[in-house]
GUVO-96273 format. One record per residue (C-alpha): x, y, z; residue in one letter. Coordinates in steps of 0.02 Angstrom, whole numbers, padded with zeros to 5 digits. Example, Ala and Ser with C-alpha at 12.3 -4.5 7.8 and 13.67 -1.06 7.14 Angstrom:
2
<node x="00615" y="-00225" z="00390" residuo="A"/>
<node x="00684" y="-00053" z="00357" residuo="S"/>
***
This chain:
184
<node x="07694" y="07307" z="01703" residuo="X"/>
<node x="07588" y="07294" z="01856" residuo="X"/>
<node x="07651" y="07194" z="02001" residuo="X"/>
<node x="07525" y="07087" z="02120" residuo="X"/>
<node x="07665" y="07066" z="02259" residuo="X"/>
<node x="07641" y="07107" z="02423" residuo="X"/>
<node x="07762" y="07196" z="02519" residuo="X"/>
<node x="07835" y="07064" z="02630" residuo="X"/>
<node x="07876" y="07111" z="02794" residuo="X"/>
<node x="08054" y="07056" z="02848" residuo="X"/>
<node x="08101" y="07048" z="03037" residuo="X"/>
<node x="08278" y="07012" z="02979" residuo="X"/>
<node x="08349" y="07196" z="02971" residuo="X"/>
<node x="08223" y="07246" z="03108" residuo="X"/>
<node x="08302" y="07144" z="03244" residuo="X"/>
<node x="08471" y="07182" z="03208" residuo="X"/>
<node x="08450" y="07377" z="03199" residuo="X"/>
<node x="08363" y="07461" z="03346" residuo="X"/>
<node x="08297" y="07649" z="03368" residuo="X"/>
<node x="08363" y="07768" z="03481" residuo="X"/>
<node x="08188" y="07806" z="03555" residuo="X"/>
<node x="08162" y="07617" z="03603" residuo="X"/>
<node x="08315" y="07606" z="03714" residuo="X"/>
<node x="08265" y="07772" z="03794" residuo="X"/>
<node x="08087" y="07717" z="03829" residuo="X"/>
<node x="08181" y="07557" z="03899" residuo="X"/>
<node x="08207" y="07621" z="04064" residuo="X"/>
<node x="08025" y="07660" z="04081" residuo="X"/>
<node x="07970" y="07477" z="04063" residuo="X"/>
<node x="08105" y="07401" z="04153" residuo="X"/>
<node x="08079" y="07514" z="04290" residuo="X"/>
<node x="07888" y="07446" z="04278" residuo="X"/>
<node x="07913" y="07253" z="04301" residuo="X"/>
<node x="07931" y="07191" z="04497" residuo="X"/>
<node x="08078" y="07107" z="04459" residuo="X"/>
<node x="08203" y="07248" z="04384" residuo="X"/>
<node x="08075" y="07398" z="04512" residuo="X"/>
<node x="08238" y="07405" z="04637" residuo="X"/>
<node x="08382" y="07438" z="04519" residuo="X"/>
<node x="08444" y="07602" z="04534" residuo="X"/>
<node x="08442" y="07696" z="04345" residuo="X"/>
<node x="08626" y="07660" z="04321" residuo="X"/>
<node x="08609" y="07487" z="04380" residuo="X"/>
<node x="08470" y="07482" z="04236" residuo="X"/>
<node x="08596" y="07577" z="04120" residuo="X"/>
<node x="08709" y="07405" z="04163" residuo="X"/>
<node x="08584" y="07283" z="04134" residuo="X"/>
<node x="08525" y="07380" z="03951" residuo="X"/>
<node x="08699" y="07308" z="03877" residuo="X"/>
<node x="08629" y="07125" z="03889" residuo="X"/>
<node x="08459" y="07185" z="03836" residuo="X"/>
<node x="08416" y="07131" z="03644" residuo="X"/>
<node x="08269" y="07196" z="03525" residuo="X"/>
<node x="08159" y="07070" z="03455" residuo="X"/>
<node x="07999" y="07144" z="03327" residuo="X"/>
<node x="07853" y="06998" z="03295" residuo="X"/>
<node x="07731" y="06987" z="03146" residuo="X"/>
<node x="07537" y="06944" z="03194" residuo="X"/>
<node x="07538" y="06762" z="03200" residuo="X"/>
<node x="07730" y="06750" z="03222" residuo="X"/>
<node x="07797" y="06617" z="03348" residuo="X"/>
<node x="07900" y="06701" z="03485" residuo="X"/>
<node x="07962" y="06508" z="03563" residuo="X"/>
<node x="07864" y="06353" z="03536" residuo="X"/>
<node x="07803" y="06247" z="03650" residuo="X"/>
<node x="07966" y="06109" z="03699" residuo="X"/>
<node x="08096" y="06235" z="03663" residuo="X"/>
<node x="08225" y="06263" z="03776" residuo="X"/>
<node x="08203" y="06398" z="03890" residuo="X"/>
<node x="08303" y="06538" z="03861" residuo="X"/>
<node x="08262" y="06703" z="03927" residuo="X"/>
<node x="08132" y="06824" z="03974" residuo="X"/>
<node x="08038" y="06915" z="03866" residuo="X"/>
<node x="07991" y="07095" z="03909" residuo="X"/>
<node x="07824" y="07165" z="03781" residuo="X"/>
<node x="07873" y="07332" z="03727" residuo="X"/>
<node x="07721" y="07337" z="03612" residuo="X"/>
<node x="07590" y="07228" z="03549" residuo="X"/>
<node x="07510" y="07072" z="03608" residuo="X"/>
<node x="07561" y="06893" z="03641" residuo="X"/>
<node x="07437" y="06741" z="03690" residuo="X"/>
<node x="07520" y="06599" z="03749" residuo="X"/>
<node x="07448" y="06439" z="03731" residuo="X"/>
<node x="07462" y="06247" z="03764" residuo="X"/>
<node x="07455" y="06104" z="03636" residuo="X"/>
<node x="07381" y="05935" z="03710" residuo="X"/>
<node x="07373" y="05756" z="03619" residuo="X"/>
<node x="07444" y="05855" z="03497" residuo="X"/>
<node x="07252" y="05919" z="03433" residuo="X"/>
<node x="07188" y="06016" z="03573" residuo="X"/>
<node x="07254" y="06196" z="03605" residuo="X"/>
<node x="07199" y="06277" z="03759" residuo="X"/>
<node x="07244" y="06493" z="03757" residuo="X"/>
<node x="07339" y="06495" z="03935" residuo="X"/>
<node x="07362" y="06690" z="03961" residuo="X"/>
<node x="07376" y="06854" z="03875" residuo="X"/>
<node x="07515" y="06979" z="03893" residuo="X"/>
<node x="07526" y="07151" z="03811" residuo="X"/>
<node x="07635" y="07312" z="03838" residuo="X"/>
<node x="07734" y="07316" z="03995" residuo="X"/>
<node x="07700" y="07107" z="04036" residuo="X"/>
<node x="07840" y="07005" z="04036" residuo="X"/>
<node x="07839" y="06827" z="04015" residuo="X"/>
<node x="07973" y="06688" z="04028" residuo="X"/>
<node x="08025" y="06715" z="04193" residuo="X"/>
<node x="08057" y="06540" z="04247" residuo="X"/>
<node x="08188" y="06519" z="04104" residuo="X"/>
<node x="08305" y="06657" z="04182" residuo="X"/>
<node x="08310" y="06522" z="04340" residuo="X"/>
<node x="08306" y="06360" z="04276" residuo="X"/>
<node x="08315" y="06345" z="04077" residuo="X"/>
<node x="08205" y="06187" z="04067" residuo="X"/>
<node x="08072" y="06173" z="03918" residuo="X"/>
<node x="07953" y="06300" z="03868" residuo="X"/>
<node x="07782" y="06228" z="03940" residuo="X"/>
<node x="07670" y="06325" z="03812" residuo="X"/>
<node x="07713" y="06418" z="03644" residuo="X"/>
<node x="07707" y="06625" z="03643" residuo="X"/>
<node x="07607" y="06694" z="03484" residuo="X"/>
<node x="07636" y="06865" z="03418" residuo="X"/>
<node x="07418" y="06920" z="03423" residuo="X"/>
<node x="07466" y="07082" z="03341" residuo="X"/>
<node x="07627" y="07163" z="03292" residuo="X"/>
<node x="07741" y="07160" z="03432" residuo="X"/>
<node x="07920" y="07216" z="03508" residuo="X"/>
<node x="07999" y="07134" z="03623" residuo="X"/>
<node x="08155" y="07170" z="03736" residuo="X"/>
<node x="08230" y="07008" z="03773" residuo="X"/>
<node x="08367" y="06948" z="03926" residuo="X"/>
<node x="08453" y="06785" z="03874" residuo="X"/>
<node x="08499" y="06679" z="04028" residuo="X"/>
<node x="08671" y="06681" z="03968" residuo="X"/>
<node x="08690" y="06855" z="03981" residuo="X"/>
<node x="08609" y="06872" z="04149" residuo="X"/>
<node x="08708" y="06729" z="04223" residuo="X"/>
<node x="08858" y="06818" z="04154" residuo="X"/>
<node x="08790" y="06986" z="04238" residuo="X"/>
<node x="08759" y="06899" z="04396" residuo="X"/>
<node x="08925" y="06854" z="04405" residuo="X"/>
<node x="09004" y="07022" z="04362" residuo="X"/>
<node x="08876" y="07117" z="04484" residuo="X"/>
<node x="08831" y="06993" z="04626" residuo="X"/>
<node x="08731" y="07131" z="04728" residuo="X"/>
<node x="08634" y="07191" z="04573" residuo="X"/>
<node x="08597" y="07010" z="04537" residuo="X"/>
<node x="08535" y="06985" z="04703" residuo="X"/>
<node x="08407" y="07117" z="04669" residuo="X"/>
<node x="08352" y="07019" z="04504" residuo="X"/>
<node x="08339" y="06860" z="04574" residuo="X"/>
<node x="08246" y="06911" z="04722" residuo="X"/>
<node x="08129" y="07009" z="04584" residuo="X"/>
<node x="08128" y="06841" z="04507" residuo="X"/>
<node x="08061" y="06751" z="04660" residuo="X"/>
<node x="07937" y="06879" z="04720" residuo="X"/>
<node x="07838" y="06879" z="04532" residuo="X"/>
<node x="07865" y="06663" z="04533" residuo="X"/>
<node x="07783" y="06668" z="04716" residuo="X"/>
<node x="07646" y="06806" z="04691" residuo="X"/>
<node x="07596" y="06709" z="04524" residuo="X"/>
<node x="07594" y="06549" z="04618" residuo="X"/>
<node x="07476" y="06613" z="04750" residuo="X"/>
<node x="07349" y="06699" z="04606" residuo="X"/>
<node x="07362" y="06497" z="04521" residuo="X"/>
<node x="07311" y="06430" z="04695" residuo="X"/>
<node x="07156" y="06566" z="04701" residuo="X"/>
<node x="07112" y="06509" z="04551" residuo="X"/>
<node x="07127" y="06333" z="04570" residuo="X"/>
<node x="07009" y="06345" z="04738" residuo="X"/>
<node x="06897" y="06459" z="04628" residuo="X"/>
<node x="06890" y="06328" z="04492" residuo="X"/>
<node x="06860" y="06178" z="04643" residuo="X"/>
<node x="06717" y="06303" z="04724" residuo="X"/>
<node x="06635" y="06350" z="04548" residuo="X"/>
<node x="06624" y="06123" z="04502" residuo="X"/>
<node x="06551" y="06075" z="04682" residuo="X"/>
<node x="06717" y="05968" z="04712" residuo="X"/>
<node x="06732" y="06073" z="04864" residuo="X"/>
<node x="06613" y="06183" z="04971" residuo="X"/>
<node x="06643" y="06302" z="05126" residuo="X"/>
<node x="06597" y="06173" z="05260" residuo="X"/>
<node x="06760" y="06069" z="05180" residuo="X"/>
<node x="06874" y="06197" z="05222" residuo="X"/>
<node x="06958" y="06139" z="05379" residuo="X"/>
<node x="06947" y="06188" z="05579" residuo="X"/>
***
């Protein structure tokens, strides 16, 4: 008898088991994102106990928009768009992130609500830090922490100032202000 099933994909098993070769290519993107750049590799070797594994479907919610903000989420592979629900009809695509982005920073410091939901745009893995477990490293290595949360701040501030570019640029580009409005 023929079957018409599809195969369907579980992400069950595939969180809870991770491969070898993904923790070893681990160091490589930690050692890639501002915030982790100044850990030493054992320091990295430390923080990879508090690291978990995540895999995403296409079209698979990573955190909706209103959840509670958790942790930071480090893209292994894939894509993510993230993207903001207004009046509850109008969706406006935020940002973008694929291999070696990280997104969710602002959870690690202050666990209020997600602001926008993360979408899985292809098949994706995902290394994620809980702010439990980073509080708890924090604690257990205050100098290492240090080094994170300065990380932290320097990515927060350097997006910050690209959202004020773009926010002049946006002003410029719809007349509401001009060069000869900049101030003496």
């Amino acid at each position: 008898m023929e079957s018409n099933r599809k195969a369907i994909h579980s992400n069950f098993w595939a969180n809870i088991f991770s491969s070898a070769e993904g923790r070893d290519n681990l160091n490589k993107s930690l050692k890639s994102i501002p915030i982790f750049r100044e850990l030493s590799n054992r320091d990295l070797n430390l923080l990879k106990k508090i690291i978990h594994s995540r895999n995403f479907v296409t079209g698979e919610y990573i955190f909706y928009q209103g959840d509670p903000g958790i942790g930071l989420y480090i893209i292994l592979e894939g894509e993510v768009i993230v993207q903001r629900t207004f009046n509850s009809d109008i969706i406006v695509s935020m940002a973008q992130f694929s291999e070696g982005d990280f997104l969710g920073e602002l959870a690690l410091i202050d666990g209020e609500k997600r602001s926008a939901s993360a979408i899985a745009k292809s098949d994706t893995k995902l290394a994620v830090i809980f702010k439990p477990d980073l509080d708890e490293f924090i604690a257990t290595y205050p100098r290492k922490g240090i080094i994170i949360l300065n990380g932290i701040a320097q990515t927060i501030a350097a997006r910050l100032r690209q959202i004020n570019e773009d926010h002049l640029a946006l002003l410029q580009k719809t007349n509401l202000i001009s060069e000869s409005n900049y101030g003496t």
